[in-house]
C-alpha positions as CSV (number, residue, x, y, z in Angstrom):
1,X,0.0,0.0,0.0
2,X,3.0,2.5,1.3
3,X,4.3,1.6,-2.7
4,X,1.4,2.5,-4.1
5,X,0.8,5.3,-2.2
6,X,4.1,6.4,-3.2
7,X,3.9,5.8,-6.6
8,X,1.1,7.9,-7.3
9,X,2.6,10.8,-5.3
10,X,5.6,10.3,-7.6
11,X,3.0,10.2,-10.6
12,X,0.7,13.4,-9.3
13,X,4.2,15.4,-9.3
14,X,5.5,14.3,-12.6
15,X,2.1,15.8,-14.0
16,X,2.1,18.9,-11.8
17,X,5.5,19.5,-13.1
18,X,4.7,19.0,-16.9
19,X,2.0,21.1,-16.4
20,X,3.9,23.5,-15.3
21,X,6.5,22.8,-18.0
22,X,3.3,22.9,-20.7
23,X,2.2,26.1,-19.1
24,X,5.2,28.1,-19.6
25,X,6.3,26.5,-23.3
26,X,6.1,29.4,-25.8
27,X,4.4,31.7,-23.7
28,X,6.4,34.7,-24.6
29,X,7.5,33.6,-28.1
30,X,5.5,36.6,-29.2
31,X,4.9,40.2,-28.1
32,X,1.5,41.7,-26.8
33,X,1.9,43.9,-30.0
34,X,1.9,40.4,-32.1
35,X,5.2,40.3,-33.1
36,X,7.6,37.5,-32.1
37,X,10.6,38.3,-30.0
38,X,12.8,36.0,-31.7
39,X,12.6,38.3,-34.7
40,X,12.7,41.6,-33.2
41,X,15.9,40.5,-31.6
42,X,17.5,40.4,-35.2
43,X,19.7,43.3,-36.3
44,X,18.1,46.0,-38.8
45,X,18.7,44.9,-42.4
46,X,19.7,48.9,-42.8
47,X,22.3,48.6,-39.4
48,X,25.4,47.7,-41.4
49,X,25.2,49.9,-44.0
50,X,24.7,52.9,-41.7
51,X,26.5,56.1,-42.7
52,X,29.7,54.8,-44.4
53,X,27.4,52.3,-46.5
54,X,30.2,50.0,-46.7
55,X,28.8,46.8,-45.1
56,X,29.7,47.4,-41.5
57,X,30.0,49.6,-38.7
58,X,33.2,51.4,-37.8
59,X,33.8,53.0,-34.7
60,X,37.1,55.0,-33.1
61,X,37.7,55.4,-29.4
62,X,40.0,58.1,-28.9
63,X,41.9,58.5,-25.4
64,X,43.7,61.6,-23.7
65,X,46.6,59.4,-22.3
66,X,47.1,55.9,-24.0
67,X,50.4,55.8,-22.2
68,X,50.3,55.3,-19.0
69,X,48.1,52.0,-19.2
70,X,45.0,53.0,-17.3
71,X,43.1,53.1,-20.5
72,X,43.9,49.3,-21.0
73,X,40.9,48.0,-19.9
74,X,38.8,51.0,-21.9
75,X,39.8,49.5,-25.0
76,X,39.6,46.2,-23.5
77,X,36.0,46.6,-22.9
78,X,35.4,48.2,-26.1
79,X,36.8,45.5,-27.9
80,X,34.4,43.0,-26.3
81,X,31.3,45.0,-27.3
82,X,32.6,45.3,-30.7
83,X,33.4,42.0,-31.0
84,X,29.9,41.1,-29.4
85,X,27.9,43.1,-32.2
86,X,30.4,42.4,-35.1
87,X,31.7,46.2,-35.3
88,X,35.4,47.4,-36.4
89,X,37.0,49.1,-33.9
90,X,39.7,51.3,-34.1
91,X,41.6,52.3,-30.7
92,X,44.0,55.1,-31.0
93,X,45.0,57.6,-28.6
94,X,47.6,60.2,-27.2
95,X,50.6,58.4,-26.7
96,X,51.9,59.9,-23.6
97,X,52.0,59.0,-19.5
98,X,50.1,61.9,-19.1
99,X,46.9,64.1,-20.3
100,X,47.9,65.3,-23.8
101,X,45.1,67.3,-24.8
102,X,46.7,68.5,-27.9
103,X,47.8,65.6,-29.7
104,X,44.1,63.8,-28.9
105,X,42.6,66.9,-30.5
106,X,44.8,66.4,-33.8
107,X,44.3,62.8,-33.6
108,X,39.9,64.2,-33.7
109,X,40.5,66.0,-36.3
110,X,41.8,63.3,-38.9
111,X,39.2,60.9,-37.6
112,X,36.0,63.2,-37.8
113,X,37.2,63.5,-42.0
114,X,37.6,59.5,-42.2
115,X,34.6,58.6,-43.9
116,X,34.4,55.1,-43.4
117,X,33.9,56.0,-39.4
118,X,30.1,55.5,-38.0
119,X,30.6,56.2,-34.8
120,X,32.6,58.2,-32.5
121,X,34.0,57.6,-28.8
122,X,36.3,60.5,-27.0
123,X,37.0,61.3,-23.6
124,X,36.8,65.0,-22.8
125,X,39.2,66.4,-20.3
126,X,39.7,70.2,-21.1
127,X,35.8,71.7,-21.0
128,X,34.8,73.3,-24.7
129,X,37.8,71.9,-27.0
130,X,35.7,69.4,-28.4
131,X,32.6,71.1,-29.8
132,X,33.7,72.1,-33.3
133,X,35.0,68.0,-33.3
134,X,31.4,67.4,-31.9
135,X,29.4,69.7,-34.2
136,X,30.9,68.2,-37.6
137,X,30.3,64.8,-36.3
138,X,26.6,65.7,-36.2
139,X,26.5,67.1,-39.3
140,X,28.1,64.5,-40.5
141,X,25.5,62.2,-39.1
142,X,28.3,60.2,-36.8
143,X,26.4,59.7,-33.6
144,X,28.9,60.4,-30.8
145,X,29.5,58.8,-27.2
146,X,31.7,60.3,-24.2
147,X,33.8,58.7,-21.7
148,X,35.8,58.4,-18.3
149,X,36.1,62.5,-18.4
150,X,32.9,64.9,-18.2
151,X,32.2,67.6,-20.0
152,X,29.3,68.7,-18.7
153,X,29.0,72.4,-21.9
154,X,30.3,70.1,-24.3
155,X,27.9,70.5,-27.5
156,X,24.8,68.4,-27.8
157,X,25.2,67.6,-24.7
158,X,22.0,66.5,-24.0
159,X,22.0,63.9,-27.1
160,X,25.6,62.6,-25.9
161,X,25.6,59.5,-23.9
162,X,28.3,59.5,-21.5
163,X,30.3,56.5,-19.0
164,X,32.0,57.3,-16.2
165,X,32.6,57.6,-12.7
166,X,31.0,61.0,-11.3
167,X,33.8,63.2,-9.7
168,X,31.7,63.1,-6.5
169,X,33.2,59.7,-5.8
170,X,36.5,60.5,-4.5
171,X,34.1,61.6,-1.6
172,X,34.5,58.2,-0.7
173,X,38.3,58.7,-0.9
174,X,38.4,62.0,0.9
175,X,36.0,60.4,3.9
176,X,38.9,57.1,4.1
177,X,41.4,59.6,4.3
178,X,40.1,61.1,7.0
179,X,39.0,57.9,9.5
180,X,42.6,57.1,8.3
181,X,44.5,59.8,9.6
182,X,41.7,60.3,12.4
183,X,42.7,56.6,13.4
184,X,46.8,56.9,13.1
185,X,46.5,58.9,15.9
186,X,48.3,62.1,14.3
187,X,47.5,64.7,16.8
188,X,48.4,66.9,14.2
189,X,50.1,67.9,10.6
190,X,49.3,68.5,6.7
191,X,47.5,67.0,4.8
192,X,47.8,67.5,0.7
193,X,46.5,66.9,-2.4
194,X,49.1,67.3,-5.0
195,X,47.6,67.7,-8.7
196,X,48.8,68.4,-12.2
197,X,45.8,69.9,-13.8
198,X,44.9,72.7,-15.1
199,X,41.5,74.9,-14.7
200,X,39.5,73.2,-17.3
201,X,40.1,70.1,-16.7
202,X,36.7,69.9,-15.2
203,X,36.8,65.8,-14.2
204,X,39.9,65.9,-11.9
205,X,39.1,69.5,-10.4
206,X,36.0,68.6,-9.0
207,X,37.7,65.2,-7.8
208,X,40.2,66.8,-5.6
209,X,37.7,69.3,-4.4
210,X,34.9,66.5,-3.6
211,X,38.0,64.4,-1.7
212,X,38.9,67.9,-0.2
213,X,35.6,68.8,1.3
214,X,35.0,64.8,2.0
215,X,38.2,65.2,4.1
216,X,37.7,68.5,6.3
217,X,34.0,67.2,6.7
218,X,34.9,63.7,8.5
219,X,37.8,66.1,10.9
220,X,35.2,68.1,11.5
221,X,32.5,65.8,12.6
222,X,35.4,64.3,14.8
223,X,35.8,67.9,16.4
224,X,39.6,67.6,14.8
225,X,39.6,70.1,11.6
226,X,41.5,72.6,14.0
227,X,44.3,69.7,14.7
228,X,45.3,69.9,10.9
229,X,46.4,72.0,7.8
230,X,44.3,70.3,4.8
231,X,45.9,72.0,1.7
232,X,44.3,71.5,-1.9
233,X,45.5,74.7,-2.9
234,X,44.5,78.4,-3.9
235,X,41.1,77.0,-5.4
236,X,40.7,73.7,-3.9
237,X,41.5,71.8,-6.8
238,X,45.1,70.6,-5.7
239,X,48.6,71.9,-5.4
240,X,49.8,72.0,-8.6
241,X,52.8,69.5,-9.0
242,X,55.2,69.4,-11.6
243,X,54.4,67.0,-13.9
244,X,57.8,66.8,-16.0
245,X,59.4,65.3,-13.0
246,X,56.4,64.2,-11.0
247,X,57.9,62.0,-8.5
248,X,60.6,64.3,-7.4
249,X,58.4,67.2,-7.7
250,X,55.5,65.3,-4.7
251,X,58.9,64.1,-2.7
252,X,60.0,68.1,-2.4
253,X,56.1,68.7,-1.4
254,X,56.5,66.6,1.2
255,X,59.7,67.2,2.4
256,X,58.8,71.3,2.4
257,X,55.7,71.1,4.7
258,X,57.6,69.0,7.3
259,X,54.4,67.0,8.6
260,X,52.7,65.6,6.5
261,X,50.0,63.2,7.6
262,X,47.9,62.2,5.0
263,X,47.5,63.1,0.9
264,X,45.3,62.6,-2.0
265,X,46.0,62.2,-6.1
266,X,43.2,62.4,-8.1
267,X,44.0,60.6,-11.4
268,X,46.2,57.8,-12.5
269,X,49.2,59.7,-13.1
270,X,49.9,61.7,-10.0
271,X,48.6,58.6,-7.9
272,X,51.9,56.1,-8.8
273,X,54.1,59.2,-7.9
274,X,52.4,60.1,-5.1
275,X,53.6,56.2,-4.1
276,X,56.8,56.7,-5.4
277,X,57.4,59.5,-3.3
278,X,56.1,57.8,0.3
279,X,58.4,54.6,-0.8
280,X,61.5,57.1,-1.5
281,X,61.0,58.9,1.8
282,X,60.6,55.6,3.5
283,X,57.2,56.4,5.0
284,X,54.9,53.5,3.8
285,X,52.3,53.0,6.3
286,X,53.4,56.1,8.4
287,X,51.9,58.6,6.2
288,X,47.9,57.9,5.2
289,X,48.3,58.1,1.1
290,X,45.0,57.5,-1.1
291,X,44.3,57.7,-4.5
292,X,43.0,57.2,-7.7
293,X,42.6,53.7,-10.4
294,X,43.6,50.7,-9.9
295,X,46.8,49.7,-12.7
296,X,49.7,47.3,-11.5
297,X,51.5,50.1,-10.2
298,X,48.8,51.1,-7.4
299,X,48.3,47.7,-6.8
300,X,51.7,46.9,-6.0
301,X,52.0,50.4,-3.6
302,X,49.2,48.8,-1.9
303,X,50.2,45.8,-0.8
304,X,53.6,47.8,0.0
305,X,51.6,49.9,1.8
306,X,53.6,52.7,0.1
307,X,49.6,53.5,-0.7
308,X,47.1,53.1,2.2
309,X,44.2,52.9,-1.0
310,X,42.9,53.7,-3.9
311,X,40.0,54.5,-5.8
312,X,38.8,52.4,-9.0
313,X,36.3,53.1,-11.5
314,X,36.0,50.5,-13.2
315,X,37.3,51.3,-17.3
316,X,36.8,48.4,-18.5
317,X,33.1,49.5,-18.7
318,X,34.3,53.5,-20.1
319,X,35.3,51.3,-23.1
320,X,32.2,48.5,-23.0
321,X,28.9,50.8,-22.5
322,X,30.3,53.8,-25.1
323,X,30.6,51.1,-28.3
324,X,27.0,49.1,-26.7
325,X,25.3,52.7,-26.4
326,X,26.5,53.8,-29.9
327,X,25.1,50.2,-31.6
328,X,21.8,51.0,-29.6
329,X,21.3,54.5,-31.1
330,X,22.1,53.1,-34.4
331,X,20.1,49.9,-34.8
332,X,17.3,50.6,-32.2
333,X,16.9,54.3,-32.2
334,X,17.5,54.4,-28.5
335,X,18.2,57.5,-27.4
336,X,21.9,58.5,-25.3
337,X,22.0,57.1,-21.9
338,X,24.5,57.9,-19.2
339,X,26.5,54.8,-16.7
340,X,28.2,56.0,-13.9
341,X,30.8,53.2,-13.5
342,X,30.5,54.2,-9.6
343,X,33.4,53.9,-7.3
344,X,35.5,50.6,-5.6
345,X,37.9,51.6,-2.8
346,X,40.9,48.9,-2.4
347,X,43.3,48.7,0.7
348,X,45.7,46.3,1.5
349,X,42.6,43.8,2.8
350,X,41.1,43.7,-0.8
351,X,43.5,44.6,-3.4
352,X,44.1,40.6,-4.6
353,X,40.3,40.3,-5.2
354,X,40.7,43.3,-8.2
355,X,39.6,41.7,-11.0
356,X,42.4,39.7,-12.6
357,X,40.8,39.7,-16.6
358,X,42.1,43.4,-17.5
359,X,38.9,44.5,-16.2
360,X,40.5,47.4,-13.5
């Protein structure tokens, strides 16, 4: 009886579960609309033909520093989204260690005349170089896509989509800076925020000045801001550095304030130096020392502890989104839409779980 009793339990589930099973089969094989999803997935028999006419998409991504290695992962990221929706990319890029606004300009300006190109990626450090490269692109038809850097006047603005990390996240930097000076038990000192940038470079300005304020807000909610001189120069967007000879340049910053406690470098070039310079004055984990990205060189002056931290924003997505967002505009008619890649803060405790397939 227990058998039998058993069996048809067995049985009653078997047919509640292909019920189920029957329930579900090709219940959304087709749209309320009528049409079936299967085909509306397929690409637009107009897609590859779009501007150029030539039987595929072409896109450029176009970087202010290729040299230094941060934009790896960009081009990384864009080459798996191009890959992914069978578009030619071509990477190219400024190739110095450091922003060379100039030469990515001139690079612009012989790709906006290519006209095989259907599609245009740039980053956009200085605010307003890039709108007469911007304004030809539109009338040229070339949809256009922004990354890593924001320019928030740039032309079209509005019809731009954008990818990057919002300068407001090296708050996050500016507050660990603090609990980590607060907590070293410094009853006193400097603390500095060395930078190389000039006034329109809008992204890294606001960077320092969001880790600036981040920083004198967490001493003052301690009742501490009076212990310490926080320093991010004449305007709050960092003490300029020299960038010629970078290292040496953050190692006399140091050694002329006398007691420093804590700093903060806002992009990916000052941030190695600024480890360079703790390691040469052999203060690793004496001095609190925070920053920003995440190449092989910050991840080394981590786990040195020649940097207490530093901030990543993830580029392999600057590079992913900008080519996915471009496709989009082209074959669906979606309209620009901004990613903020957000912000990932790595100390010593988390740097070896950074992702390990190019993607920081």
């Amino acid at each position: 009886m227990k058998t039998l009793m058993k069996t048809l339990a067995f049985g009653a589930a078997v047919s509640v579960i292909a019920s189920y099973a029957h329930a579900q089969s090709g219940t959304l094989d087709k749209a309320v609309g009528g049409y079936s999803f299967e085909d509306a997935a397929k690409e637009a028999p107009t897609t590859k033909d779009f501007h150029s006419k030539d039987g595929k998409l072409t896109f450029a991504i176009i970087t202010h520093t290729a040299g230094n290695g941060f934009f790896d992962p960009t081009y990384v990221g864009a080459q798996v989204a191009a890959n992914a929706f069978g578009i030619n990319l071509i990477k190219l890029g400024s190739e110095a260690p450091v922003d060379d606004i100039p030469r990515e300009i001139e690079i612009l300006n012989q790709v906006i005349n290519d006209p095989t190109i259907d599609g245009l990626i740039l980053t956009t450090p200085q605010s307003g170089a890039y709108d007469d490269i911007v304004k030809k692109a539109f009338a040229n038809g070339i949809p256009v896509a922004t990354t890593n850097s924001f320019d928030p006047k740039i032309a079209n603005r509005s019809q731009i989509s954008h990818t990057g990390q919002q300068s407001q996240a090296a708050a996050i930097g500016g507050e660990a800076l603090a609990k980590c000076v607060l907590a070293s038990g410094a009853k006193g000192g400097s603390i500095i925020f060395p930078s190389t940038t000039t006034l329109g470079n809008e992204e890294v300005n606001r960077r320092v000045t969001a880790a600036f304020e981040a920083t004198v807000k967490g001493l003052n909610d301690a009742g501490r801001l009076a212990d310490f001189k926080v320093d991010a120069g004449p305007e709050n967007i960092g003490i300029d550095v020299n960038k010629d000879d970078i290292t040496n340049s953050v190692v006399s910053l140091i050694e002329s304030r006398g007691d420093v406690v804590g700093a903060f470098a806002a992009n990916g070039f000052v941030t190695p130096a600024l480890g360079d310079a703790v390691a040469q004055l052999k203060l690793n984990g004496k001095v609190c020392a925070f920053g920003f990205d995440l190449g092989p060189k910050q991840q080394e002056q981590i786990r040195t502890g020649a940097l207490t931290g530093s901030l990543g924003q993830q580029p392999f997505l600057q590079g992913f989104w900008p080519v996915a967002q471009l496709y989009l505009q082209i074959d669906r008619g979606i309209s620009a839409a901004n990613l903020d890649t957000s912000a990932q803060l790595v100390t010593k405790d988390t740097v070896d779980l950074v992702g390990k397939r190019f993607e920081n």
